[in-house]
N, C-alpha and C positions, 0 to 999 in steps of 0.2 A: 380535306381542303381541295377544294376546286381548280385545278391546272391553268393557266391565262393558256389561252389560245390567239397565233399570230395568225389574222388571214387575209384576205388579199388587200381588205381596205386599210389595214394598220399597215401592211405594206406602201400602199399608196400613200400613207401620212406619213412617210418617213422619206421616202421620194420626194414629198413637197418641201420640206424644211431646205433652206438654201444652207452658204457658209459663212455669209455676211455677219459679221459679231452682230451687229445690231438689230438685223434680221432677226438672229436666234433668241438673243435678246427677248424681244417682243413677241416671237410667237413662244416660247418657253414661258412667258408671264400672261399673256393674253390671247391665243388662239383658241376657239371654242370646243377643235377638240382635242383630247386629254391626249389621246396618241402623238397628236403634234406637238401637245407641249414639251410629254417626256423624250423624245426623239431631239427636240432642239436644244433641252438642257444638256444632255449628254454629248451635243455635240459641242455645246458652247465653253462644257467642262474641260473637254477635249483640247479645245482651241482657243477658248480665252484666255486673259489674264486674271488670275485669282482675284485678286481686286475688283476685275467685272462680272464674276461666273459666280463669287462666292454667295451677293445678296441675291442671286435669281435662284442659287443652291435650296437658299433659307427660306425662300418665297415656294417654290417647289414641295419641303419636306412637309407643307400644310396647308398644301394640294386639296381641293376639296375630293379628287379622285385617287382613287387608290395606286392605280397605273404609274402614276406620276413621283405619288410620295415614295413609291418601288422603284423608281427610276433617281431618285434624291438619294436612296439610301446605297443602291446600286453605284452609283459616280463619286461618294465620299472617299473613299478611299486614293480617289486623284487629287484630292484636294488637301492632302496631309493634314497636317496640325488647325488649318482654317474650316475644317469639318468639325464645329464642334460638338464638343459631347453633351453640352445639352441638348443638345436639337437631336442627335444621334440616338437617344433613351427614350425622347419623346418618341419618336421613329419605333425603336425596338416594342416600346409599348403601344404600339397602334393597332386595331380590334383586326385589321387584315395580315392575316399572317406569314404572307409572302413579305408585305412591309415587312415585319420587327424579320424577320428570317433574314431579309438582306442586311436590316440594319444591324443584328448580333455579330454578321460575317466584319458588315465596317467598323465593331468598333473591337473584333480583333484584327485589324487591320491598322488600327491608328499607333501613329507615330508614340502617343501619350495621353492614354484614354483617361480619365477624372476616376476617383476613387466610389462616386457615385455611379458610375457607366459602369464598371467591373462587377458593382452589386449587382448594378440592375440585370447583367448578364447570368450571374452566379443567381437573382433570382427564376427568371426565364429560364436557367439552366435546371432547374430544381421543381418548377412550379407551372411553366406554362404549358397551355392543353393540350397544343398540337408537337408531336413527337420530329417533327419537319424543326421546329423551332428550339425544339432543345437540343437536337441534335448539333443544329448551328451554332447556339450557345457553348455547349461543353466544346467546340471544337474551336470558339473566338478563344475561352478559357485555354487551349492548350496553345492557341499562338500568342497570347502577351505572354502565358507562364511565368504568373506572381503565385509566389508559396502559400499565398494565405487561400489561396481557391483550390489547394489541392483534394482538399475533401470532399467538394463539391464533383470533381473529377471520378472521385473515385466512385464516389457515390451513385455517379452517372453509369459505373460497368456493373451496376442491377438491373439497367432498364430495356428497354426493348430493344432488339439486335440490333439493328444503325446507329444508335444509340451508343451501345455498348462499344460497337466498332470504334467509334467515332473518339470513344471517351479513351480507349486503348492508344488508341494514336497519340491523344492527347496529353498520354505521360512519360510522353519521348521529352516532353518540356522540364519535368522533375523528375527528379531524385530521392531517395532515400530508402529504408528496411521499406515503408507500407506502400511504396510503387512497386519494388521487386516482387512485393508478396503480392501482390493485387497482378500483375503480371503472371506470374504463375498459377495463379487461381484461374485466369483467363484459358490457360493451356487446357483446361477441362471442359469449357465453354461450349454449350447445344451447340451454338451457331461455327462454322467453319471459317468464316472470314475475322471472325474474333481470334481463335484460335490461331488461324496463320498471323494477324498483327502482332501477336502477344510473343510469337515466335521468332518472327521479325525483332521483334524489340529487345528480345533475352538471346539475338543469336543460336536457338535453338534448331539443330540440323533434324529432319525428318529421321 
């Protein structure tokens, strides 16, 4: 997966976006280009009232540019409960993987994500291609921390080391005999930063 790169011109579109609501308003829905849109949604998130920032939020997550829909799924989390989780899955499942990447972070993020959101996380968590996006999934899974995803968790400390990191942390959220034991299994783990989480986590002193 290819890195966005900021450079002087994206600079330069963020400089032009003013703080006028309605300014941002407008160029958030209508400026030609994609840098100035997402610059003035985030800034209209920031500073509007939810009732004005929310339908330009929704106008945004289906961005014809990727930029933008990354910038919708990026600002959800300001938007509490009026971030919904339909629109938040659409997001997660979008062919750009920085998109769903942010959007797996917002909907462990949300106040009270839909029981279809937590699938679609727990599937991304399990199934999607890019390891950047599972990694965010298993770690949205450890911030709501509902019991019923725990196997998906666990499941997640066979995969690739960030991964594995990611999914150890993430059983600071549950409990029970097959976290402890999965915890210790971790203490043998190739990778070292698994090793120290999993140490972290069981109190283990060097």
């Amino acid at each position: 997966m290819d890195v966005p790169v900021v450079d002087a011109s994206a600079r330069a579109a963020a400089a032009a976006v003013g703080t006028d609501p309605d300014e941002l308003e407008a160029r958030a829905t209508s400026d030609p280009d994609p840098r100035v849109r997402a610059v003035a949604l985030a800034a209209l998130v920031r500073t509007a009232p939810r009732r004005a920032s929310v339908p330009v939020w929704r106008r945004a997550a289906n961005d014809s540019d990727a930029r933008v829909r990354r910038r919708a799924a990026e600002v959800a989390p300001k938007l509490g409960r009026a971030a919904t989780s339909a629109v938040l899955v659409a997001l997660l499942g979008d062919d750009d993987a920085w998109v769903a990447e942010a959007a797996a972070y917002a909907i462990g993020e949300h106040p009270r994500p839909s029981r279809a959101a937590i699938t679609a996380v727990v599937r991304a968590a399990t199934a999607h291609l890019d390891p950047l996006v599972r990694e965010a999934a298993v770690a949205a899974l450890g911030a709501q921390g509902q019991p019923a995803t725990l196997a998906t968790v666990l499941a997640a400390c066979t995969d690739k080391p960030a991964i594995r990191r990611r999914a150890v942390l993430a059983l600071a959220a549950f409990e029970g005999e097959a976290v402890e034991a999965q915890l210790r299994r971790a203490l043998e783990d190739p990778d070292w930063q698994v090793r120290q989480a999993a140490e972290d986590l069981l109190a283990v002193t060097p």
